[in-house]
C-alpha positions as CSV (number, residue, x, y, z in Angstrom):
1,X,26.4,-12.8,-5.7
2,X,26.9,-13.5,-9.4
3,X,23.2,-14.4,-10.5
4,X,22.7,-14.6,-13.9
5,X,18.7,-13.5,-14.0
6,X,16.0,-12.3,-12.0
7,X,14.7,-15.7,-12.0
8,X,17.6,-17.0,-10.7
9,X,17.3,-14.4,-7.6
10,X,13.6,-15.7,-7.4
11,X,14.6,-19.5,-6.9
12,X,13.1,-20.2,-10.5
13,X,15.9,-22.2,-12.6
14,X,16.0,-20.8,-16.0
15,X,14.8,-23.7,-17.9
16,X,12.0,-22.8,-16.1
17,X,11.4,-19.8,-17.0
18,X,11.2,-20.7,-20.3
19,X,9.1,-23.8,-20.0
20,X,6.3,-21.3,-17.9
21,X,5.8,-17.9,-18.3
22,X,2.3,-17.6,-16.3
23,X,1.9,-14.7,-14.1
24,X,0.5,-16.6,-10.9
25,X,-1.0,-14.9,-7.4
26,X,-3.1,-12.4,-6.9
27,X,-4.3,-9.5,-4.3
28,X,-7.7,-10.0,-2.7
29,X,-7.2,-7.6,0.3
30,X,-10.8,-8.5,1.8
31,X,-9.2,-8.6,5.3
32,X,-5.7,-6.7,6.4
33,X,-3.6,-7.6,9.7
34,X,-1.0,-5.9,11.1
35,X,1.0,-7.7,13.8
36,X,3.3,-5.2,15.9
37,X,6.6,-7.2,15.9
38,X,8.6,-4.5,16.6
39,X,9.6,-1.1,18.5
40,X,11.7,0.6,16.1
41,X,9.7,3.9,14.9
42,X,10.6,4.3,11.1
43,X,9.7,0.0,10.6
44,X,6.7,0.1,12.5
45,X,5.5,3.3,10.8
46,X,6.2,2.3,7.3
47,X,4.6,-1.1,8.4
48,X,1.3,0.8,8.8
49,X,1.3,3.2,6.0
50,X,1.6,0.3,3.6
51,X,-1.1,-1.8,4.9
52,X,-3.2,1.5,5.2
53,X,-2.4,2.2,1.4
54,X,-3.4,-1.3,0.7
55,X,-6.5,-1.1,2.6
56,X,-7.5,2.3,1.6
57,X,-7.4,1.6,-2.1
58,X,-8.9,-1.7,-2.4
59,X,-11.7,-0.9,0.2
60,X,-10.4,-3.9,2.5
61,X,-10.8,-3.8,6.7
62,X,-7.6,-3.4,8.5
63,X,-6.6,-4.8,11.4
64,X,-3.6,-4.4,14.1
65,X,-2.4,-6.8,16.9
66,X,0.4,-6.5,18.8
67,X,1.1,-10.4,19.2
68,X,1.2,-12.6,22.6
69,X,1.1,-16.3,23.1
70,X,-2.7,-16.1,22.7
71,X,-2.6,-13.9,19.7
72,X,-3.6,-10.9,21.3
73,X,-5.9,-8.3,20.7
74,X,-7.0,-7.5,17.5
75,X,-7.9,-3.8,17.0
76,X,-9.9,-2.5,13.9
77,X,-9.0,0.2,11.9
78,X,-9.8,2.8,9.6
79,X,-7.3,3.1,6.9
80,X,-7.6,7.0,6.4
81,X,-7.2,7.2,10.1
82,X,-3.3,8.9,10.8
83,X,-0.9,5.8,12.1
84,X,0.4,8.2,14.9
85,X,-3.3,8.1,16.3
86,X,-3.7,4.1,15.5
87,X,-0.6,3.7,17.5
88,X,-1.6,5.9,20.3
89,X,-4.8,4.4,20.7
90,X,-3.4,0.5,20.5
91,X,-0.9,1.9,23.3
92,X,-3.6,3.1,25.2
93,X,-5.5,-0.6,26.2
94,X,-2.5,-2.9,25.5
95,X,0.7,-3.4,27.3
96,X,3.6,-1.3,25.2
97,X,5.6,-2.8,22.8
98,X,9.2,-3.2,25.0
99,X,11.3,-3.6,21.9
100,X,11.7,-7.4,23.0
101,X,10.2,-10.6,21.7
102,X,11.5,-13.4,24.0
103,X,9.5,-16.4,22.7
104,X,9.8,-16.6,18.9
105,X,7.9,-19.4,18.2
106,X,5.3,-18.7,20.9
107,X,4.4,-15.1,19.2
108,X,4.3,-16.5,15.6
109,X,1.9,-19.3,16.8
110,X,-0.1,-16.5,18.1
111,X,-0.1,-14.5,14.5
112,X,-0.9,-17.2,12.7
113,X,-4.1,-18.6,14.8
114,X,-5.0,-15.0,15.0
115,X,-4.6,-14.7,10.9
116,X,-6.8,-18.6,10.7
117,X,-9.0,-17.1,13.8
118,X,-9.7,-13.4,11.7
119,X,-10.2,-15.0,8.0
120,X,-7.2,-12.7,7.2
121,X,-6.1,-12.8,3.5
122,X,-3.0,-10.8,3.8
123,X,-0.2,-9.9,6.5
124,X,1.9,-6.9,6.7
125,X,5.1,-7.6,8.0
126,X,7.8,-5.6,9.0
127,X,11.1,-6.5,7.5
128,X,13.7,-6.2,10.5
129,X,16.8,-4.3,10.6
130,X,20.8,-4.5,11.7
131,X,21.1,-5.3,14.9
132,X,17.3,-6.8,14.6
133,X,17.8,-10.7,13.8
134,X,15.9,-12.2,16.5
135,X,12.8,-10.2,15.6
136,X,13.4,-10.9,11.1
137,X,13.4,-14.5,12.5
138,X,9.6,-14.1,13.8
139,X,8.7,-12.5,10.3
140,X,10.1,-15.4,8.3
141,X,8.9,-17.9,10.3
142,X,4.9,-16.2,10.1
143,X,5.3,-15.4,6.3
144,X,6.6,-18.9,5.6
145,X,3.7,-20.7,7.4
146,X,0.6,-18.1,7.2
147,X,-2.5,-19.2,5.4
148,X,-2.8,-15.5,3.7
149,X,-0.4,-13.3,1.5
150,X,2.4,-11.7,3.2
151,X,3.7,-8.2,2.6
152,X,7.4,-7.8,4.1
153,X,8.3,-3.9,4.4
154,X,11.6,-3.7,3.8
155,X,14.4,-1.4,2.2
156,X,15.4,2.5,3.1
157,X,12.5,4.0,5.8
158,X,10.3,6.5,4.7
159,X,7.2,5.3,3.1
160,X,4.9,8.3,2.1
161,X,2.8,9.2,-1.1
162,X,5.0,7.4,-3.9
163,X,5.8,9.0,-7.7
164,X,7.1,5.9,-9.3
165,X,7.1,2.2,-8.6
166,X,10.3,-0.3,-9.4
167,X,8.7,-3.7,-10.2
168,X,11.1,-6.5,-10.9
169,X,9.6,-9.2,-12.1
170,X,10.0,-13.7,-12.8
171,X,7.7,-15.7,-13.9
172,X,6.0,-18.0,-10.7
173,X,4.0,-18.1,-8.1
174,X,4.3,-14.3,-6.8
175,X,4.3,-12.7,-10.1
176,X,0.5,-12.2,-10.0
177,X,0.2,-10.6,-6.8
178,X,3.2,-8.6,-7.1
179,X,2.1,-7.1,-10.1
180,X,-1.3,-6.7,-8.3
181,X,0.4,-5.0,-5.7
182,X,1.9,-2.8,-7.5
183,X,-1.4,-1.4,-9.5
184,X,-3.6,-1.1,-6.0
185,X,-0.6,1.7,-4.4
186,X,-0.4,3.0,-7.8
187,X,-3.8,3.6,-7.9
188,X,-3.6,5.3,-4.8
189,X,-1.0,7.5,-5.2
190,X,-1.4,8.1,-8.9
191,X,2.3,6.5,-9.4
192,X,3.8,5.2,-12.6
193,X,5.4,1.9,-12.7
194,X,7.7,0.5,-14.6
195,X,8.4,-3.5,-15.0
196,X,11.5,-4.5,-15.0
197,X,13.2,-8.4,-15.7
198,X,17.1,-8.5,-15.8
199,X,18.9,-10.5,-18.3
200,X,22.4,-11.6,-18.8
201,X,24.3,-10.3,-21.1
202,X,25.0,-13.2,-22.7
203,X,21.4,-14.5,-22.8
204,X,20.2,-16.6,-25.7
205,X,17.4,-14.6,-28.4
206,X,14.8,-17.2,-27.0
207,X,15.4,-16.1,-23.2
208,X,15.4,-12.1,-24.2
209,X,12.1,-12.5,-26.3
210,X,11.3,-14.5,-23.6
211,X,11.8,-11.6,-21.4
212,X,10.1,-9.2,-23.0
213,X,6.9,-11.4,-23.3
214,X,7.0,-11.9,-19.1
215,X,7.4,-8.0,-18.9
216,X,4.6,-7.0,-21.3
217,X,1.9,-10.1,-20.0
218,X,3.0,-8.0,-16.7
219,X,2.5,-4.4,-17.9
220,X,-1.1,-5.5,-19.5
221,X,-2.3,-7.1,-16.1
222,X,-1.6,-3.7,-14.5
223,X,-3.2,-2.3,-17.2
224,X,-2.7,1.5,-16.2
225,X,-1.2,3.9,-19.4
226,X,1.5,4.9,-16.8
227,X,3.2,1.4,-17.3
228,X,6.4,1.1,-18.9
229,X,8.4,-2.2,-19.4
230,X,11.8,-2.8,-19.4
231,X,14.5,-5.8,-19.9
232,X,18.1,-4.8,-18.4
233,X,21.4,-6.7,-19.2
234,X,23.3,-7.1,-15.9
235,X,25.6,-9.4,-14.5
236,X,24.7,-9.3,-11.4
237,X,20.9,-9.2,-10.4
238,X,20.7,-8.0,-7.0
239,X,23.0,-4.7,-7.5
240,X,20.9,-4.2,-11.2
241,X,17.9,-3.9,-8.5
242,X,19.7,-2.0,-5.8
243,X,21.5,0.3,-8.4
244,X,18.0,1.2,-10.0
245,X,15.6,1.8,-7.0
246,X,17.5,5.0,-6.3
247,X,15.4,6.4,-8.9
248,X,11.9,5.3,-7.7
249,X,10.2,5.9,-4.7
250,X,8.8,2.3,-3.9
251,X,10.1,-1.1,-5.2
252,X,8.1,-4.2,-5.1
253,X,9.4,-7.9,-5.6
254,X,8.1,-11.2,-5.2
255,X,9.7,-14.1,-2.8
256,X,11.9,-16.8,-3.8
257,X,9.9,-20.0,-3.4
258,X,13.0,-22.6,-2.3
259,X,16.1,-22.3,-0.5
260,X,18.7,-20.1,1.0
261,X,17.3,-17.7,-1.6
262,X,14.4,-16.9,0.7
263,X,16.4,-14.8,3.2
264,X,17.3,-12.1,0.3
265,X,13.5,-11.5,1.4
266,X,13.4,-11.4,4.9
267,X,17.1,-10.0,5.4
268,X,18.4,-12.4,8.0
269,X,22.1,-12.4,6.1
270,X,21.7,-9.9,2.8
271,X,22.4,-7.0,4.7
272,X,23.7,-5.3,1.1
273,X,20.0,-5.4,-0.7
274,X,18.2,-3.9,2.8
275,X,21.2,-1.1,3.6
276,X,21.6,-0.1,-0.5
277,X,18.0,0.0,-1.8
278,X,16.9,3.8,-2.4
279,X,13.8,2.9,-1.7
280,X,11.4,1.3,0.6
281,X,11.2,-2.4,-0.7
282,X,7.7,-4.8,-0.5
283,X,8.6,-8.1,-0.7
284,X,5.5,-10.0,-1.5
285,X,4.8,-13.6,-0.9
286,X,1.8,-15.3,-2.7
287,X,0.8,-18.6,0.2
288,X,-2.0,-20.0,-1.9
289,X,-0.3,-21.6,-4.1
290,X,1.0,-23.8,-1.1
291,X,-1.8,-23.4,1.1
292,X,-2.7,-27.7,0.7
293,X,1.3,-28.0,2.4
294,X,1.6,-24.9,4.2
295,X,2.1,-26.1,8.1
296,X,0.7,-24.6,10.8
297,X,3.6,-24.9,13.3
298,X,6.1,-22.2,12.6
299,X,8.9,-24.7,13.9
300,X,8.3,-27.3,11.4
C-alpha cells in the first residue's frame, strides 16, 4: 500500500488537509458498554481492560452485555473490579459465550437498541482476529451504525499498565477524541505520548509546516508535559505505523471516514497492520459528527 500521508490512510484527501486542520471529536465517557462478541481469551480480555481504563479514569459507569436478538442483559460494573471476576460473574447468570455468532445482523441490532436503550456514549469493541471474519463483520457493522463513540481493540494482545502511547494523527472528524483518548489512559497509567503525523518525502513546505501545526494543536489539547510531537518522512504510511509501535506499549488511531479505507480499522482484509503492530492498537471512531445520517439498521 503506497500511501503518501497519514491523511491519506485516514480517507482525508490532501487538499483537505490543508484546507482544515480542526481537531474534531471528543471523549465524554459518561456511559461505557461492553458487548461480548467474542470467545477468544486474549481479545475479550484486552476488550475489558480498555474499557475498564477508560472508565476508571474518567469516572464513567461501565457496562457489559453479551448480545442476543433482544440485546441481552446488561450487567454493571465496577471498573477497578478484576476482568477475570466480571467475566466469571456475567458467566454465572447468562448462557456462555460458545465462540459462535450465527445471526450477524440480528446480534448487532441487539447492540445497538441496547447502546439507544442504555444512553451509551461509547462502545468497546473487540477487533477480531485470523480465522475470525464472521465475528470483525459484527464489529464493523455496530461501529458503523452506533449512535455513541466506538473503541475497536485491536493489534498484538496484551493490554496491561502502558509506558508510552503511539498517537498518529489527521486532521477530521476523529482527531479530537483520539487525542482525548489518548490523555484519559495516559492519565491513568502515567504514560507519555507522543504525536505522530507521517509525511512524504517529497511533501511541499506548506504541507510539512502544515504538519507540524496539526501535531502541536494535538500535543496542546492533551496538554500533559509528557507529550512530545513528531512529523516522520515515509513512503509508505501504514508500515511507518507498524514499524514504530514496536517501541510503545499502546497505539491509538482514528477511523477513516469513507471507503475501502475503513477496513484498515476493523481488519476484515489488512491482515499486515493487525499481525505486525507491536502493540495493542485503539482504533477510535468519533459517530457524532454523523449522528443526523447515521442509520439504525446495521444492513443498510
Amino acid at each position: 500500500m503506497g500511501l503518501t500521508s497519514l491523511g491519506g490512510l485516514l480517507g482525508t484527501r490532501p487538499d483537505a488537509f490543508e484546507q482544515s486542520r480542526g481537531i474534531a471529536g471528543g471523549f465524554d465517557g459518561n456511559r461505557i458498554l461492553v458487548p461480548l462478541l467474542t470467545a477468544e481469551g486474549p481479545a475479550l480480555t484486552d476488550q475489558l481492560e480498555v474499557a475498564t481504563t477508560l472508565a476508571r479514569a474518567a469516572g464513567a459507569s461501565l457496562s457489559v452485555v453479551a448480545p442476543v436478538a433482544s440485546g441481552g442483559t446488561v450487567h454493571h460494573v465496577d471498573a477497578d473490579a478484576p476482568v477475570n471476576g466480571v467475566l466469571d460473574r456475567i458467566a454465572d447468570s447468562t448462557a456462555p459465550l460458545d465462540g459462535d455468532v450465527h445471526h450477524t445482523h440480528t446480534v448487532a441490532t441487539g447492540v445497538l437498541q441496547t447502546v439507544r436503550a442504555h444512553d451509551v456514549d461509547t462502545l468497546v469493541l473487540p477487533g477480531g482476529s485470523r480465522g475470525r471474519r464472521f465475528r470483525a463483520g459484527v464489529a464493523a457493522r455496530i461501529a458503523a451504525h452506533a449512535a455513541c463513540d466506538v473503541v475497536v481493540v485491536n493489534g498484538r494482545p496484551g493490554y496491561e499498565k502502558v509506558p508510552s502511547i503511539l498517537l498518529p494523527v489527521a486532521a477530521g472528524p476523529h482527531s479530537g477524541l483520539a487525542a482525548d483518548l489518548a490523555r484519559t489512559v495516559a492519565d491513568d497509567c502515567d504514560a507519555w505520548i507522543d504525536v505522530l503525523h507521517v509525511v512524504d518525502e517529497a511533501a511541499s513546505e506548506r504541507r510539512r509546516d502544515a504538519a507540524a501545526e496539526l501535531v502541536d494543536d494535538v500535543a496542546r489539547r492533551i496538554d500533559r508535559p509528557e507529550t512530545a510531537t513528531w512529523v516522520l518522512e515515509a513512503d509508505d504510511v501504514a508500515e511507518a505505523i507498524i514499524e514504530q509501535s514496536l517501541y510503545y506499549g499502546l497505539t491509538i488511531i482514528g477511523a477513516p471516514t469513507r471507503g475501502r479505507l475503513r477496513r484498515f480499522i476493523f481488519g476484515s482484509t489488512n491482515h499486515s497492520v493487525r499481525a505486525n503492530a507491536g502493540s495493542v492498537v485503539l482504533s477510535v471512531r468519533n459517530n457524532s459528527y454523523r449522528s443526523s445520517t447515521v442509520s439504525s439498521d446495521p444492513g443498510a
